[in-house]
One Martini backbone bead per residue (centre of mass of N, CA, C, O) as a GRO file, in nm:
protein
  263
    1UNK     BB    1  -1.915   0.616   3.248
    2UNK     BB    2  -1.642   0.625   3.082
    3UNK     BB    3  -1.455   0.808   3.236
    4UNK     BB    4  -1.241   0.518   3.420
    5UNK     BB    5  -1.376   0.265   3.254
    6UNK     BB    6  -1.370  -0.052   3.127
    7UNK     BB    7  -1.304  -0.084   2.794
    8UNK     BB    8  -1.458  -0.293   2.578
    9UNK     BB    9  -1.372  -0.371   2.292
   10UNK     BB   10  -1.408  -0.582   2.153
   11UNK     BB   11  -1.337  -0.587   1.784
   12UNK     BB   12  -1.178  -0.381   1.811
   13UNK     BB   13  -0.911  -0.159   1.823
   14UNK     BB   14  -0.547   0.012   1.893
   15UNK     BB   15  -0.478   0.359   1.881
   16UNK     BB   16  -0.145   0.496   1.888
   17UNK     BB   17   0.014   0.812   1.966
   18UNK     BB   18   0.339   0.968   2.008
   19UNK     BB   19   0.402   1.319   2.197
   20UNK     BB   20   0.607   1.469   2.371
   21UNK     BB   21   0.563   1.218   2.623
   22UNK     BB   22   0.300   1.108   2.496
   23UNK     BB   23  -0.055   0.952   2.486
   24UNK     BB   24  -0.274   0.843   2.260
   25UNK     BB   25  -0.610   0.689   2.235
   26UNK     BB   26  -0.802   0.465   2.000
   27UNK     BB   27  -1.108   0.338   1.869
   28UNK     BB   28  -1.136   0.091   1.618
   29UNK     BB   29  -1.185  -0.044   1.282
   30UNK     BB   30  -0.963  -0.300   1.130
   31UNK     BB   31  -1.067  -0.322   0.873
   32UNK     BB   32  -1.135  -0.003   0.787
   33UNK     BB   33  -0.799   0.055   0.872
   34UNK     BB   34  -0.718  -0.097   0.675
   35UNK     BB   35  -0.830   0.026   0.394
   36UNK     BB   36  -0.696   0.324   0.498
   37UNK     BB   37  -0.408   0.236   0.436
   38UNK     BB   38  -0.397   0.132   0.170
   39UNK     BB   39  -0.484   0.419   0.047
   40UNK     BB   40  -0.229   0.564   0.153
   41UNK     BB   41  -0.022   0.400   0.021
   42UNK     BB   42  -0.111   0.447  -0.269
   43UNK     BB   43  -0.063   0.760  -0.299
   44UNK     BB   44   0.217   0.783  -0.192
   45UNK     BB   45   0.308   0.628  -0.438
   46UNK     BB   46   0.191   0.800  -0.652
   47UNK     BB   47   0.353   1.071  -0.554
   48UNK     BB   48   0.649   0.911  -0.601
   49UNK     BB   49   0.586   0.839  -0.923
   50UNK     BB   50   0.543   1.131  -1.018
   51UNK     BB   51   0.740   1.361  -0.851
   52UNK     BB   52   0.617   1.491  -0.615
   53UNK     BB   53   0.718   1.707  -0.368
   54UNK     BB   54   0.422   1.585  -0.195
   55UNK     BB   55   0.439   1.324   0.010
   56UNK     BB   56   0.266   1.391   0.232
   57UNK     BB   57   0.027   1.314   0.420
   58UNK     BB   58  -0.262   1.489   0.561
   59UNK     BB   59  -0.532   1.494   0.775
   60UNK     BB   60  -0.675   1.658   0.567
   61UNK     BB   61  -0.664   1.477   0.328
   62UNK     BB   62  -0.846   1.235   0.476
   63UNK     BB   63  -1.084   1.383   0.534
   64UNK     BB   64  -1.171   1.442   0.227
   65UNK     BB   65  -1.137   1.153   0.119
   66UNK     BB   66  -1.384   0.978   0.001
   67UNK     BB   67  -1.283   0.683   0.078
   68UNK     BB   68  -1.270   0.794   0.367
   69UNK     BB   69  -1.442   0.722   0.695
   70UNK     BB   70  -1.396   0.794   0.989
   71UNK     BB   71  -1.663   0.733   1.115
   72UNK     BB   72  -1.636   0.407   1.062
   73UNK     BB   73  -1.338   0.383   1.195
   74UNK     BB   74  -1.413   0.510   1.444
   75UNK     BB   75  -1.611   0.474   1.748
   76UNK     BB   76  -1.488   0.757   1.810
   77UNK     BB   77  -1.348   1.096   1.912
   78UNK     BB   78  -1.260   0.995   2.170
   79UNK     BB   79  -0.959   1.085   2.359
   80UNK     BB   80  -0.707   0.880   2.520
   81UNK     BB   81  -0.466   0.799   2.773
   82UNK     BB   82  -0.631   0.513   2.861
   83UNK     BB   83  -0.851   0.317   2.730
   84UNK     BB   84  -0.865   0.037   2.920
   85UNK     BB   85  -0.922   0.281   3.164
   86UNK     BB   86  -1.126   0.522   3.055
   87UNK     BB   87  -0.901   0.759   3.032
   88UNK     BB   88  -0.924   1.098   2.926
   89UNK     BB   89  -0.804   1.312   2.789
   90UNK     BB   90  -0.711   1.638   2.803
   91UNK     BB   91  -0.744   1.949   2.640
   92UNK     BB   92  -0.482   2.045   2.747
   93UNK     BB   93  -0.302   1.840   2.632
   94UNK     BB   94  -0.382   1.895   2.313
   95UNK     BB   95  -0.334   2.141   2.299
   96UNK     BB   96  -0.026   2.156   2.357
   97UNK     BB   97   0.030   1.889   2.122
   98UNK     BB   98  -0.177   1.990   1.864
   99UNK     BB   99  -0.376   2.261   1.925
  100UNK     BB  100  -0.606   2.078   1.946
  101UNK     BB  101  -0.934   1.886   2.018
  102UNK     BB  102  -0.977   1.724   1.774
  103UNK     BB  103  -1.064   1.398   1.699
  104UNK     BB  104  -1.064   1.341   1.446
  105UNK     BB  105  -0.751   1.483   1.358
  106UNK     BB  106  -0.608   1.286   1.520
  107UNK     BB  107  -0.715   1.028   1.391
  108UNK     BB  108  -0.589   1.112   1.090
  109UNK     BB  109  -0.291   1.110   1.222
  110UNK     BB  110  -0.276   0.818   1.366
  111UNK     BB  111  -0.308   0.663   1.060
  112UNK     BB  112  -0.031   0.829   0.949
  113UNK     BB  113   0.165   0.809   1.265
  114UNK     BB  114   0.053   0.527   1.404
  115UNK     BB  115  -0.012   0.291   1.602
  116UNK     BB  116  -0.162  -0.020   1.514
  117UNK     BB  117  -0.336  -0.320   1.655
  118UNK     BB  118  -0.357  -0.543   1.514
  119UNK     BB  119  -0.454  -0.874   1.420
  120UNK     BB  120  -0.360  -1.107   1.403
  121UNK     BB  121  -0.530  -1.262   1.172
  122UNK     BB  122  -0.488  -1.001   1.004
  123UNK     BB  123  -0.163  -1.038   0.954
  124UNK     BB  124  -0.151  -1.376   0.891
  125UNK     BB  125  -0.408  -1.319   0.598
  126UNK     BB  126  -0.226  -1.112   0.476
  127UNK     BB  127   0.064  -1.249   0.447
  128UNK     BB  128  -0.060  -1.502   0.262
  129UNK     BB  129  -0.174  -1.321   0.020
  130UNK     BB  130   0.096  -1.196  -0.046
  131UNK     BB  131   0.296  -1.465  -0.089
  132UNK     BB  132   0.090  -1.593  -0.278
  133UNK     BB  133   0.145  -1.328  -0.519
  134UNK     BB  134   0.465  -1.374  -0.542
  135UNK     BB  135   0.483  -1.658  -0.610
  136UNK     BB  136   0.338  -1.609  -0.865
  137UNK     BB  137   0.517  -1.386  -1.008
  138UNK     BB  138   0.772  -1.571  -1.012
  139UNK     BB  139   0.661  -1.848  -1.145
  140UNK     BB  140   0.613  -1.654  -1.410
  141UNK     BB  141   0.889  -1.491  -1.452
  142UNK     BB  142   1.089  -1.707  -1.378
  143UNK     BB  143   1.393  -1.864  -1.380
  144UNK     BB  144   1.663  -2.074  -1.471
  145UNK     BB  145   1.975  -1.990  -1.598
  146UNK     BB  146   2.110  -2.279  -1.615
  147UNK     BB  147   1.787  -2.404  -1.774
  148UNK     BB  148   1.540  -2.188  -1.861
  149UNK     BB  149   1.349  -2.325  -1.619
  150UNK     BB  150   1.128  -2.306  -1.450
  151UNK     BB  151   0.982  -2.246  -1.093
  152UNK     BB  152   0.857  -2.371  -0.879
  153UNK     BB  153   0.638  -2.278  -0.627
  154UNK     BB  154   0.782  -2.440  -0.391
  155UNK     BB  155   1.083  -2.350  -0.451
  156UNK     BB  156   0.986  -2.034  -0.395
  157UNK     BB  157   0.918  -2.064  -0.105
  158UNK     BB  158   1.128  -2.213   0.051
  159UNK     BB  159   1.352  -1.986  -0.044
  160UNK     BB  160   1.174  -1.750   0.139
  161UNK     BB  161   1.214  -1.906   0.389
  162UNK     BB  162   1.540  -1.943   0.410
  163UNK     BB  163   1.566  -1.606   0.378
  164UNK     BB  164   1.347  -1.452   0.572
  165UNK     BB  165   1.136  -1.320   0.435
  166UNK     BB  166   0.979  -0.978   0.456
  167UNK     BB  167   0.670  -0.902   0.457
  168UNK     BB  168   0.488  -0.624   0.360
  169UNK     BB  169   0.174  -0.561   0.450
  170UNK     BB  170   0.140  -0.237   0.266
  171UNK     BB  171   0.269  -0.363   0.010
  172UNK     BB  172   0.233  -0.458  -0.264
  173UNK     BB  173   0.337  -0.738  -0.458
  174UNK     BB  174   0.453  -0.611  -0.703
  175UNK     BB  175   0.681  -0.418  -0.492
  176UNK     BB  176   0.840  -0.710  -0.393
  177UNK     BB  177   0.984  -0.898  -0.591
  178UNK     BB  178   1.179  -0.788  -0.639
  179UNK     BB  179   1.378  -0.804  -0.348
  180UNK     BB  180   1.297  -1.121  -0.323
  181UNK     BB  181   1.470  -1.214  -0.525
  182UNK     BB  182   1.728  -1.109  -0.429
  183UNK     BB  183   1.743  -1.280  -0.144
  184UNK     BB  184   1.688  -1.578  -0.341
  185UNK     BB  185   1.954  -1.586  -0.496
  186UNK     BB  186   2.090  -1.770  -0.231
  187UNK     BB  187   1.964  -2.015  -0.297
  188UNK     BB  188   1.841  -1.958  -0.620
  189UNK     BB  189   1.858  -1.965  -0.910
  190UNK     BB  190   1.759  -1.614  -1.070
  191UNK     BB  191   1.560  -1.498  -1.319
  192UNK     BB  192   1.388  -1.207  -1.476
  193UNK     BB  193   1.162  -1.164  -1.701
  194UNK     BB  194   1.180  -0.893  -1.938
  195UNK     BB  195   0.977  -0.625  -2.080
  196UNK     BB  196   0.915  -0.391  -2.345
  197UNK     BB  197   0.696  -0.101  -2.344
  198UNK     BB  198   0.496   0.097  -2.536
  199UNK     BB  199   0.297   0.405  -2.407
  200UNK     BB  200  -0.048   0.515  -2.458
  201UNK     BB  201  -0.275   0.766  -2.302
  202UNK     BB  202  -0.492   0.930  -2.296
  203UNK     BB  203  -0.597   1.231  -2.129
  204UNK     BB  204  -0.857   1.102  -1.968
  205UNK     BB  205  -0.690   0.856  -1.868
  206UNK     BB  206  -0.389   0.939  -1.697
  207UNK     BB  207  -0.431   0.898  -1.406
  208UNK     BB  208  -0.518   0.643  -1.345
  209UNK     BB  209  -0.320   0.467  -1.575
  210UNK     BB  210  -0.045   0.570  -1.433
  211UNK     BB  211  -0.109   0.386  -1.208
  212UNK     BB  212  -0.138   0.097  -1.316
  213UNK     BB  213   0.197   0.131  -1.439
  214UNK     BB  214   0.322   0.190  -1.149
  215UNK     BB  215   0.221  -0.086  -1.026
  216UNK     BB  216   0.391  -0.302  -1.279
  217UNK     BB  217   0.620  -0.122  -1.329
  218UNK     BB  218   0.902   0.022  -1.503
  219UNK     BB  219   0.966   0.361  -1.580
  220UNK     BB  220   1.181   0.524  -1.804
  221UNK     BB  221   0.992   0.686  -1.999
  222UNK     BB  222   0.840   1.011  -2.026
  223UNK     BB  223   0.569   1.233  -2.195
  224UNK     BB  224   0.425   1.458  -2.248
  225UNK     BB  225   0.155   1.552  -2.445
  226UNK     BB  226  -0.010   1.840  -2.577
  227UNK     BB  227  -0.269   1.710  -2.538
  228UNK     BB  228  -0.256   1.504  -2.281
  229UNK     BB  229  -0.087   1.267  -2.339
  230UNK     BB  230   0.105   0.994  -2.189
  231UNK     BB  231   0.387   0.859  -2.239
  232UNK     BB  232   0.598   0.532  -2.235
  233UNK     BB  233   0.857   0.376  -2.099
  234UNK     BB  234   0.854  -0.032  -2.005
  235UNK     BB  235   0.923  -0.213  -1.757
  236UNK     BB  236   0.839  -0.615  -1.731
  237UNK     BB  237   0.714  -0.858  -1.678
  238UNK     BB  238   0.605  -1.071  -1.858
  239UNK     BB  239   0.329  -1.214  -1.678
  240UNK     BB  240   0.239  -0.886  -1.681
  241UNK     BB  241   0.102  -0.794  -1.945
  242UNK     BB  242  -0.234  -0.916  -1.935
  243UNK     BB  243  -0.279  -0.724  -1.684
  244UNK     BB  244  -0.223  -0.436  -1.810
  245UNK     BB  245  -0.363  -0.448  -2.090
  246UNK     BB  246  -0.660  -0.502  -1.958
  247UNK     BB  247  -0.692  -0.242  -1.775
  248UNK     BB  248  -0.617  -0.045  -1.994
  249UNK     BB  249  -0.846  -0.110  -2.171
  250UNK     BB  250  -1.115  -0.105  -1.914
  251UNK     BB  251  -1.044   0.210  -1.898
  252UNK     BB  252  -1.031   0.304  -2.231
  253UNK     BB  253  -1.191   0.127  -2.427
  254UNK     BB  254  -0.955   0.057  -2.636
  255UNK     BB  255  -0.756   0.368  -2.649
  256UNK     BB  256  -0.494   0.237  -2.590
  257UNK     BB  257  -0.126   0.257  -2.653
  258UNK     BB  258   0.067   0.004  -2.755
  259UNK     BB  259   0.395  -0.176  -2.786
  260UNK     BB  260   0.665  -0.428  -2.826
  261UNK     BB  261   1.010  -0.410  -2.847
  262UNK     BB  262   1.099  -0.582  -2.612
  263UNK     BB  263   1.138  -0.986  -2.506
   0.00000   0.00000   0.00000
């Protein structure tokens, strides 16, 4: 029996989540739990960006997006007290703390708001390719103001390094280089090129399309037209433009309009 039985984790990781001083916790796969973090912050990035009023995804958001699978992410949905001691919650105890004791939505919820062990391994191979896509966008993008001459890779490593810059795991490269930039700016003199850009992308692929600029800009003015289409005036670093412009063409297949304001 599962029930009291010391479970061997193997591969998988442990998700708990603590709620009026209970704890329960599930067996997930590291993997998959990772991959359905990034997605859920990456929506609710969207609809920040969005300015929707509903920005906390629910339990319910999880089970229908199509993208997450929690059947592949859990073990099983079957919720413990404890369980490297194979120890299950009770019944009683989910309906009084959940309401249901339904292990699919607990799971669900797990995702969302609880805390999960991720694999040393995946923290520190995870935060290696997020810190060398900061270091190589700033190294695109930044200059030295008092010589107008972009700054090395190694030195803007070393001073990310000295100014103990923590890197968010969970956050795309794009969205802290701002942020790093001001860090180390106590290290190294350092300023962002930036351009400005208008851009227009047809009403069929305004989803899509609004998700990949606000991923790599900053939105400044935009406008629905009575079409569907929608406008925007975005600064950006110079040095992600073509890769603005790559995915925004090979999105709408060539049907984006943009122009250069400002560079």
């Amino acid at each position: 029996m599962i029930d009291r039985a010391r479970i061997d984790l193997g591969s998988n990781i442990i998700g708990r989540i603590e709620k009026s001083g209970r704890t329960f916790e599930m067996l997930l796969d590291p993997e998959k739990a990772w991959e359905a973090k990034k997605i859920i912050r990456e929506e609710i990035n969207k609809r920040l960006k969005e300015g929707k009023e509903k920005t906390r995804l629910t339990p319910e958001d999880l089970i229908e997006n199509p993208q997450i699978d929690l059947e592949l992410i859990f073990e099983s949905f079957i919720v413990f007290e404890d369980l490297r001691r194979g120890k299950k919650a009770t019944d009683g105890d989910m309906e009084v703390i959940f309401g249901h004791t339904d292990g699919k939505e607990i799971g669900a919820k797990m995702l969302l708001d609880g805390d999960i062990q991720w694999t040393k391994t995946q923290r520190d191979e995870e935060r290696e390719k997020k810190l060398k896509q900061i270091i190589s966008i700033i190294a695109k993008n930044a200059i030295n103001p008092q010589n107008n001459k972009p700054h090395p890779y190694e030195r803007i490593e070393k001073a990310i390094e000295e100014a103990n810059v923590k890197i968010d795991l969970m956050k795309n490269a794009e969205e802290q280089v701002d942020d790093v930039v001001k860090k180390i700016r106590s290290i190294i003199p350092i300023k962002m090129e930036q351009i400005e850009m208008a851009i227009k992308i047809p009403a069929t692929y305004t989803a899509k399309g609004y998700n990949i600029v606000a991923q790599l800009t900053h939105v400044k003015k935009e406008e629905w037209q009575k079409d569907g289409s929608w406008v925007s005036v975005v600064t950006l670093p110079a040095g992600l433009q073509m890769e603005l412009l790559d995915k925004l063409n090979k999105l709408t297949h060539g049907r984006v309009q943009t122009k250069l304001i400002k560079s």
